[in-house]
N, CA, C and O atoms as a GROMACS GRO file, in nm:
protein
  276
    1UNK      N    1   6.664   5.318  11.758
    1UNK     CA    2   6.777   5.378  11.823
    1UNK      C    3   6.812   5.508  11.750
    1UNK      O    4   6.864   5.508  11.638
    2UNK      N    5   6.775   5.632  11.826
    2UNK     CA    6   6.886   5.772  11.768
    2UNK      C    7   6.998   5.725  11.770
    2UNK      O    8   7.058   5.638  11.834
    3UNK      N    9   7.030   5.834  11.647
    3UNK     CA   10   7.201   5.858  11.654
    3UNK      C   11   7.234   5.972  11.711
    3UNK      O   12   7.149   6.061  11.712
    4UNK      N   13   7.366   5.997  11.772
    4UNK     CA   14   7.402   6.110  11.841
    4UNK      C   15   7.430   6.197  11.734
    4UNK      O   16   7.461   6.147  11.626
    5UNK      N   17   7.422   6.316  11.747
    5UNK     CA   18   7.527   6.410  11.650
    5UNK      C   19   7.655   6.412  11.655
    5UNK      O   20   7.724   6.406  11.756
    6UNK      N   21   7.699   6.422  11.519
    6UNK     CA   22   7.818   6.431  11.466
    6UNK      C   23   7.945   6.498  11.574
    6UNK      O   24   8.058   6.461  11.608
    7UNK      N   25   7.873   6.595  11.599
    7UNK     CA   26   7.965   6.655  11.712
    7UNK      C   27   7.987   6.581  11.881
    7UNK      O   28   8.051   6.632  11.972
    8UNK      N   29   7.919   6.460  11.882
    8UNK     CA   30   7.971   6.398  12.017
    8UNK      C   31   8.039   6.296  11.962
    8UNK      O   32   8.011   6.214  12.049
    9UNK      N   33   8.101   6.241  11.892
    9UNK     CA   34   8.145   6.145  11.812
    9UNK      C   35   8.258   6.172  11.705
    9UNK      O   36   8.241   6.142  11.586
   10UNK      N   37   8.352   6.220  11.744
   10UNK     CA   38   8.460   6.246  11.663
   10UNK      C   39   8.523   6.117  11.666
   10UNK      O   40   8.497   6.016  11.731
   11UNK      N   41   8.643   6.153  11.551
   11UNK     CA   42   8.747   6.052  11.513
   11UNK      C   43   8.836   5.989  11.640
   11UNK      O   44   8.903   5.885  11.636
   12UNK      N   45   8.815   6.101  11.778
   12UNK     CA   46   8.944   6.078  11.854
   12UNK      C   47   8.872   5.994  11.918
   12UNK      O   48   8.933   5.892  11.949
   13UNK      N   49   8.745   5.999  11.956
   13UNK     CA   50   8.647   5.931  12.050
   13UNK      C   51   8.646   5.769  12.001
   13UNK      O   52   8.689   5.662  12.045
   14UNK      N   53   8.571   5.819  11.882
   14UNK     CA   54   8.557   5.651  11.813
   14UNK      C   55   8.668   5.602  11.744
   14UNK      O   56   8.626   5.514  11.668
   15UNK      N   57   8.773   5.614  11.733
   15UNK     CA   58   8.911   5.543  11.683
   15UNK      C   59   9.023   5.562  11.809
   15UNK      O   60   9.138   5.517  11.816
   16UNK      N   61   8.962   5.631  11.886
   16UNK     CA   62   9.074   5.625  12.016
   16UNK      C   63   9.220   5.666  11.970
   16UNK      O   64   9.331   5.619  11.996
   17UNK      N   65   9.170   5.798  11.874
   17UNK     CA   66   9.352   5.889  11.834
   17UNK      C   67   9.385   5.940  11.961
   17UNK      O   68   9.315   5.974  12.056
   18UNK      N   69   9.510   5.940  11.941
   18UNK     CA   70   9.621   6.020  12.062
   18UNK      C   71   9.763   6.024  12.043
   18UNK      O   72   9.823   5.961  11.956
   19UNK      N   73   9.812   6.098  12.126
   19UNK     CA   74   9.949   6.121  12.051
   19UNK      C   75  10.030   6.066  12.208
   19UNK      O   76   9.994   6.071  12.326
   20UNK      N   77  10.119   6.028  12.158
   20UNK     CA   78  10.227   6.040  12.306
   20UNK      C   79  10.381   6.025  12.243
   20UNK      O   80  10.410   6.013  12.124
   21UNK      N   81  10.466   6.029  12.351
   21UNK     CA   82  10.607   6.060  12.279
   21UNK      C   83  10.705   5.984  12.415
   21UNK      O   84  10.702   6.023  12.532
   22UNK      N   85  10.778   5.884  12.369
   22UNK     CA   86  10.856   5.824  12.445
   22UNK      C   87  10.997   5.875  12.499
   22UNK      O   88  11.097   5.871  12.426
   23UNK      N   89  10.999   5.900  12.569
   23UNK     CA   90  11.109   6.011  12.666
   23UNK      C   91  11.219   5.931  12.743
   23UNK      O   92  11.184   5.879  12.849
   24UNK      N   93  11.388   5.911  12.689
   24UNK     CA   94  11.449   5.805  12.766
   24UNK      C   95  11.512   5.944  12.836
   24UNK      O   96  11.510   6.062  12.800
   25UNK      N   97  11.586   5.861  12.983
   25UNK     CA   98  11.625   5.960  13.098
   25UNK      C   99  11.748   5.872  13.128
   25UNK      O  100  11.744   5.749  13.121
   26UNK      N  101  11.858   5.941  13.161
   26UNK     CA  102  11.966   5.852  13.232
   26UNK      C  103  12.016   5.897  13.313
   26UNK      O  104  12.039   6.017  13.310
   27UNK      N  105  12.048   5.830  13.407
   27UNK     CA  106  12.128   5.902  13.580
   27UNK      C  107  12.240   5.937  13.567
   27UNK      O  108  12.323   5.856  13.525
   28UNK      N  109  12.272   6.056  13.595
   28UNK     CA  110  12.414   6.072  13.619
   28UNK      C  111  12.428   6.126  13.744
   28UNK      O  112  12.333   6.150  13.819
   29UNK      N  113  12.579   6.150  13.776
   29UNK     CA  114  12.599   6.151  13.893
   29UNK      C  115  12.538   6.264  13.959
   29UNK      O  116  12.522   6.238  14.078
   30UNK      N  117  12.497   6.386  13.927
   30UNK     CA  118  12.423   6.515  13.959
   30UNK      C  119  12.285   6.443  13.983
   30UNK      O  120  12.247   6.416  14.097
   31UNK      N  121  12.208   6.412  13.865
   31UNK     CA  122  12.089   6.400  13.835
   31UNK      C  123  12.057   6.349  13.714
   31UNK      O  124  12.126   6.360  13.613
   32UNK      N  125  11.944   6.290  13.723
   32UNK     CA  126  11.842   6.190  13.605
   32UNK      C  127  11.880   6.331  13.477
   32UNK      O  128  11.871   6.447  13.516
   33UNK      N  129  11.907   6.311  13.376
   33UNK     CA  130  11.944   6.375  13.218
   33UNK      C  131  11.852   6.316  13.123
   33UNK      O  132  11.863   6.201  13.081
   34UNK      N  133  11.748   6.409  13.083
   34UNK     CA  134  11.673   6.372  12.955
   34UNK      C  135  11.716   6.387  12.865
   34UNK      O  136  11.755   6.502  12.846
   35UNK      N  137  11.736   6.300  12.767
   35UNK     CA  138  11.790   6.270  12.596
   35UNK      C  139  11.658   6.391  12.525
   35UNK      O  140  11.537   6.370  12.520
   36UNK      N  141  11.730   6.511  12.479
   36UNK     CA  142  11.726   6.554  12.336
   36UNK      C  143  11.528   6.566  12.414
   36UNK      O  144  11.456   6.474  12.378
   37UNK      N  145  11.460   6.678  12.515
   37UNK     CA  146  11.392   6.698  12.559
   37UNK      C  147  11.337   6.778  12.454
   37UNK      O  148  11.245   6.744  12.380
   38UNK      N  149  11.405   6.894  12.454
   38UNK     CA  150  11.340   6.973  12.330
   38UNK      C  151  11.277   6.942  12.217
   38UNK      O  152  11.163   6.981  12.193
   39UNK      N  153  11.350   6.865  12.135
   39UNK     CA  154  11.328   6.812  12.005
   39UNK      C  155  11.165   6.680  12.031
   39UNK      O  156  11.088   6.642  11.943
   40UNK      N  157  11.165   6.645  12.164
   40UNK     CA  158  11.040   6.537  12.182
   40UNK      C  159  10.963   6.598  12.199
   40UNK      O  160  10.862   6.555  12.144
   41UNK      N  161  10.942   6.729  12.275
   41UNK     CA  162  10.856   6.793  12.319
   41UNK      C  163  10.776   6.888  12.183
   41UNK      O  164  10.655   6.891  12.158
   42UNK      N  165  10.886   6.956  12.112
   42UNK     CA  166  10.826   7.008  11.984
   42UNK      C  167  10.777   6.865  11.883
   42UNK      O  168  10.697   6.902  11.796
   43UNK      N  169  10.797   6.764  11.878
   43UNK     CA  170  10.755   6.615  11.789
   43UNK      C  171  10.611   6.633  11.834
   43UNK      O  172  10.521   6.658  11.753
   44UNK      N  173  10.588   6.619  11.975
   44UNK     CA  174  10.463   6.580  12.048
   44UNK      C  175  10.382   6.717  12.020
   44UNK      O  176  10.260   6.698  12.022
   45UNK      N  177  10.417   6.840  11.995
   45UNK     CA  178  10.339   6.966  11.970
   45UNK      C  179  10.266   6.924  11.830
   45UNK      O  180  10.145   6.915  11.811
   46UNK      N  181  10.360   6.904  11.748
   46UNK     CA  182  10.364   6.855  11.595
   46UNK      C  183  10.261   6.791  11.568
   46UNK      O  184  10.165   6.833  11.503
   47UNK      N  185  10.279   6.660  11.626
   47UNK     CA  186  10.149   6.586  11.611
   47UNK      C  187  10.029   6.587  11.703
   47UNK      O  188   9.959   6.486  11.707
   48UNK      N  189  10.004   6.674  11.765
   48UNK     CA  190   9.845   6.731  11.791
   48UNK      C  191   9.826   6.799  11.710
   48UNK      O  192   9.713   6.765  11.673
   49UNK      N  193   9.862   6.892  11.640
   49UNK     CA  194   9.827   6.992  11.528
   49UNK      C  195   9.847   6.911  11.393
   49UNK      O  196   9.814   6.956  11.283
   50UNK      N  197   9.889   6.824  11.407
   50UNK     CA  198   9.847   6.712  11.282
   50UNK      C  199   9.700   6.623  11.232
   50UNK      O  200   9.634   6.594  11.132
   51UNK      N  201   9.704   6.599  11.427
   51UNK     CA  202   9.589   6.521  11.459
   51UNK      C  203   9.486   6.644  11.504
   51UNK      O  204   9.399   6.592  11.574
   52UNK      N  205   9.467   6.758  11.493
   52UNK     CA  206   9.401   6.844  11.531
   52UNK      C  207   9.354   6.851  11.680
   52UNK      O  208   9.250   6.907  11.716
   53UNK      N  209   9.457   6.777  11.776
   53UNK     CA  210   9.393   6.792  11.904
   53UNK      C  211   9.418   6.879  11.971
   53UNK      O  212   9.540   6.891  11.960
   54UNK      N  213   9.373   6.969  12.052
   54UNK     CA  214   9.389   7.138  12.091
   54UNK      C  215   9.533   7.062  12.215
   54UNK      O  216   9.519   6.959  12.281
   55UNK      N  217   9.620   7.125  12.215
   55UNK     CA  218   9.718   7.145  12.289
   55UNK      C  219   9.729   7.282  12.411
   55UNK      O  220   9.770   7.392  12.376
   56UNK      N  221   9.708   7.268  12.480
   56UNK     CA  222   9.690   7.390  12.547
   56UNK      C  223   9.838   7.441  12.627
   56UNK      O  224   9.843   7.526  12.716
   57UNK      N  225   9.931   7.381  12.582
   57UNK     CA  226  10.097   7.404  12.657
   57UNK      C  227  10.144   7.429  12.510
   57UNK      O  228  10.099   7.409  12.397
   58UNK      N  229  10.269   7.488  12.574
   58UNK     CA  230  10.338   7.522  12.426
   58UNK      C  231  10.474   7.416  12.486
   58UNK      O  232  10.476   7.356  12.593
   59UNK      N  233  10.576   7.416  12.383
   59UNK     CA  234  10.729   7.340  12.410
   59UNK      C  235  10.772   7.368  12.532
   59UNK      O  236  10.826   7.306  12.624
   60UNK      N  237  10.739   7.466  12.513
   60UNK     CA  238  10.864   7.562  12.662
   60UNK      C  239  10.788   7.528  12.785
   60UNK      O  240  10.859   7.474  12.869
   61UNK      N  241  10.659   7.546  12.820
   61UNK     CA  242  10.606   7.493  12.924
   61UNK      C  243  10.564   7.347  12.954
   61UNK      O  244  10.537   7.307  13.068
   62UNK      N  245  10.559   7.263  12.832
   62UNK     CA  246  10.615   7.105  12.877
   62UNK      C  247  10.734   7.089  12.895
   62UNK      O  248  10.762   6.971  12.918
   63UNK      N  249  10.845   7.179  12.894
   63UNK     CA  250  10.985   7.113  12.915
   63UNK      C  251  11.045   7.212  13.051
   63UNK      O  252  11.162   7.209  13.091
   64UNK      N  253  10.951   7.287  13.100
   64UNK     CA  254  10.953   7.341  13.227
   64UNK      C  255  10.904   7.278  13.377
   64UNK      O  256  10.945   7.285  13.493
   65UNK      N  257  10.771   7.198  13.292
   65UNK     CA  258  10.716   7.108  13.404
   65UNK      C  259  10.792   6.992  13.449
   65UNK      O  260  10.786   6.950  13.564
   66UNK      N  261  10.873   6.933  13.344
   66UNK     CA  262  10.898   6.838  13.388
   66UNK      C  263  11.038   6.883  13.508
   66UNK      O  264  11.102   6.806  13.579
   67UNK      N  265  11.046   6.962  13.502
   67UNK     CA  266  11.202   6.982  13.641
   67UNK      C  267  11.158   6.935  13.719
   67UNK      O  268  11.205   6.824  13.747
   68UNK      N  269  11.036   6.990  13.808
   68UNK     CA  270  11.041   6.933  13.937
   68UNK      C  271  11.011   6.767  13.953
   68UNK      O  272  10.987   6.721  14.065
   69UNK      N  273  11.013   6.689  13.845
   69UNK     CA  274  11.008   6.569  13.913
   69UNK      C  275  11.169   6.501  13.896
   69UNK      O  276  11.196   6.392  13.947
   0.00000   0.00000   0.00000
């Protein structure tokens, strides 16, 4: 049996790294209100560049996307 190269086989592949960030929302009478959006959204930037995983959004455009839902 070959082995693959090093380069198809990273840490994220074979240890299954990833980042995610738990986001609470509450209804009010206008509309659904995300708790402290900013501060999760820069956490979740944080740790891809911890974990070295390329992020291709910055803060401001994950906390833009989420309006329309």
């Amino acid at each position: 049996m070959e082995r693959s190269p090093d380069s198809c086989v990273d840490a994220h592949t074979h240890y299954g790294t990833g980042i995610f960030e738990g986001i609470r929302a509450y209804e009010t009478e206008k509309r659904p209100a995300i708790f402290r959006l900013k501060e999760h959204m820069d956490r979740l930037i944080n740790s891809a560049k911890i974990l070295s995983i390329p992020m291709p959004y910055t803060s401001e455009e994950l906390q833009v996307a989420r309006k329309p839902l």
